[in-house]
N, C-alpha and C positions, 0 to 999 in steps of 0.2 A: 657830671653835669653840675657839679657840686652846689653851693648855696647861691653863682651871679652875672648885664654885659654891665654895672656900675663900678664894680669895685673887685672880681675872681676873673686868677689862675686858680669859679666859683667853687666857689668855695674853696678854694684853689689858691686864689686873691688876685689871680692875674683879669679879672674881668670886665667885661662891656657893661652889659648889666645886669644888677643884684638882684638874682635869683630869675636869670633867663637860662644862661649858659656856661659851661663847667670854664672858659678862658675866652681871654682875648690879649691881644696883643698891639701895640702902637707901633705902625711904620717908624722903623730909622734907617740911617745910613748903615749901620755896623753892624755886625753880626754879635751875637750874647744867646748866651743858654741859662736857665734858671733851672733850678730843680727846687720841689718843695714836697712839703705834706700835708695834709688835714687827717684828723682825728674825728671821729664825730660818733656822739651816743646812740644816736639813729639816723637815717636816711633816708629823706625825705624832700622831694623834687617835685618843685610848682604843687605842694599840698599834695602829693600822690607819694604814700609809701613805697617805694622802693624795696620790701621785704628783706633787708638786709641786714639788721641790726646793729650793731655796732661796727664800725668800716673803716678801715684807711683808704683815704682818697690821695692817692701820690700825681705830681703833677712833672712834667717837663717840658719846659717853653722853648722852642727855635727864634730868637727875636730878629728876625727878617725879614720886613714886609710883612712877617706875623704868622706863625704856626705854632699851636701848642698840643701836647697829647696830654688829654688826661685819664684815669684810671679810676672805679673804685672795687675793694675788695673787702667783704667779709669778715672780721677775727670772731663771730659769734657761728659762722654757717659757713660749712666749703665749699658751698653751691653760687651762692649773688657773685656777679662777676660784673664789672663793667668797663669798654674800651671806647673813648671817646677819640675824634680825632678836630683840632679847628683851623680853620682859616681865615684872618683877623687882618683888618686894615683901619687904622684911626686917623682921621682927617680932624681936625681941629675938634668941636666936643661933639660929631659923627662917629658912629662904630659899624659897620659893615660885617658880618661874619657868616662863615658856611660851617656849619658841623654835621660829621658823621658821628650817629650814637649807633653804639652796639650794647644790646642787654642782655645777651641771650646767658650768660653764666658758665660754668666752669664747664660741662658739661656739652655747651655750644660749638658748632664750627662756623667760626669767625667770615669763612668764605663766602658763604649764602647773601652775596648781597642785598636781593632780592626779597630775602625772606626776613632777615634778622637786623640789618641796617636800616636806619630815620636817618634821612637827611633832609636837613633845615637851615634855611637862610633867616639871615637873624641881622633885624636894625636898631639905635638904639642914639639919644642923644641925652647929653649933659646940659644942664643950664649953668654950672659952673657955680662959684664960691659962695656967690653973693645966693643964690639961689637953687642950692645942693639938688635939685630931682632929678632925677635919669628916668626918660621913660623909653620902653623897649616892645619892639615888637616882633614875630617870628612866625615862621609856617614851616610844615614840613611837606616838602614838594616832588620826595622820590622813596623810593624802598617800601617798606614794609609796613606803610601806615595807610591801610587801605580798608574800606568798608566793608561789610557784608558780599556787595558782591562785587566786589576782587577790584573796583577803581578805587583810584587815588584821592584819598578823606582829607588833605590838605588840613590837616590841623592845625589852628592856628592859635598864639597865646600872644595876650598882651601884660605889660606888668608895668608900677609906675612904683618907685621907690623915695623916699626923701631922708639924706642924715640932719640929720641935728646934735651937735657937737655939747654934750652936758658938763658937769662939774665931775673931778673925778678923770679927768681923760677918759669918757665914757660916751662913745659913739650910738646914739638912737637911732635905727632906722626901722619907720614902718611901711610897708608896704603889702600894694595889691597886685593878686591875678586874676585873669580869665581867659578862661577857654570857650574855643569856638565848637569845637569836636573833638570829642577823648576819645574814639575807640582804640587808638594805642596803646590808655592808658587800662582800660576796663574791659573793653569786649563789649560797650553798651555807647549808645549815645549819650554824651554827660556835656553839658555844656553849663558856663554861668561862673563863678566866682572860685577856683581851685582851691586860693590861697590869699590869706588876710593873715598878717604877718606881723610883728614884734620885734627885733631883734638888736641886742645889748651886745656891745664888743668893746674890749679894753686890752691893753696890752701890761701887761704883767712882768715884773723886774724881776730876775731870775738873779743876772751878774751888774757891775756895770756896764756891760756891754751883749747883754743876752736878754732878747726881750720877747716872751711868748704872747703871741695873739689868742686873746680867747674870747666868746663871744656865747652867749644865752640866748633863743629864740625861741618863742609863742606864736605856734602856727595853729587856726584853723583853719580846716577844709568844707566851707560851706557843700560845697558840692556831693561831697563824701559821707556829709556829716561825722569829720573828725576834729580831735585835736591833738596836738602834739607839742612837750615841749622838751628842745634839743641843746644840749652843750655840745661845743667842739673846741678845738684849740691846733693851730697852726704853728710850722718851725718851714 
């Protein structure tokens, strides 16, 4: 799901926007595959830990009318597992996307659609150069994101991101969420402000010609009453 549909294959970097959903993709004519990684010190989605500690988030894009899988995995725990699947289409600064999330972890069986799968439609626009915000919105409208008793909780998050390009080759972006209904995320009804966000990204001169993306973020989880702060870094 990594850290985006603004700017992630999220966290990812192939995104719609920052810090909605783990990829997205822009229609072309050709076919191209990407393959990437993210690093990250914790794991932590829309302001809800993700219990996974330290994780590699591997990515690989089908760039066809737009499909990407993303992944994350554990190096602190053999247990957090995650298998994402999207479906991405970009019309001019429009983003369209379907995602399948699976959470269940190593120990899960991936088939259960029913039980172990969120699947969520997800929209998301650009205002472009002059005025950097992406705001995105998203429900989830089938699987395993159901209430108490047993109908479909349709959980719904919105988020609104802005970069600001600083001194330094140093990208600012802060950004907010909110949730309509968490019981996905908690077992409770939680609604109200997930994630209020910070996040510093630079890319880092390794060769002349190798250049690692890294990026610092302050998150708190009004909701949760948490905070968090996360390094990660991209190849």
């Amino acid at each position: 799901m990594k850290t985006t549909i603004n700017g992630k294959l999220r966290g990812v970097a192939v995104a719609l926007l920052s810090m909605l959903i783990p990829a997205t993709v822009t229609a072309q004519d050709k076919f191209e595959i990407s393959l990437g990684a993210e690093v990250v010190s914790k794991y932590v989605w829309r302001g809800f830990d993700r219990v996974s500690g330290t994780s590699v988030q591997p990515s690989l894009g089908l760039a066809y009318k737009g499909i990407s899988l993303w992944g994350s995995t554990s190096v602190t725990d053999l247990e957090p597992k995650e298998l994402d699947l999207t479906l991405a289409y970009g019309i001019g600064r429009f983003g369209i996307a379907v995602t399948d999330y699976w959470w269940s972890g190593e120990s899960g069986k991936y088939g259960h659609y029913k039980e172990s799968h969120y699947f969520e439609g997800a929209l998301s626009y650009n205002f472009g150069d002059k005025v950097p915000l992406t705001l995105s919105a998203a429900m989830m409208f089938a699987g395993a994101d159901k209430n108490p008793d047993g109908d479909q909780n349709f959980s719904a998050y919105f988020n609104a991101a802005y970069d600001i390009a600083c001194p330094g080759k140093v990208t600012l972006t802060p950004s907010v969420g909110i949730s309509t209904k968490s019981y996905m995320y908690t077992g409770e009804k939680i609604s109200g402000f997930t994630d209020i966000s910070l996040k510093a990204a630079k890319e880092v001169k390794v060769t002349d010609s190798f250049l690692i993306p890294i990026f610092v973020q302050f998150i708190v989880s009004p909701v949760m009453d948490k905070t968090y702060l996360i390094f990660g870094m991209s190849f």
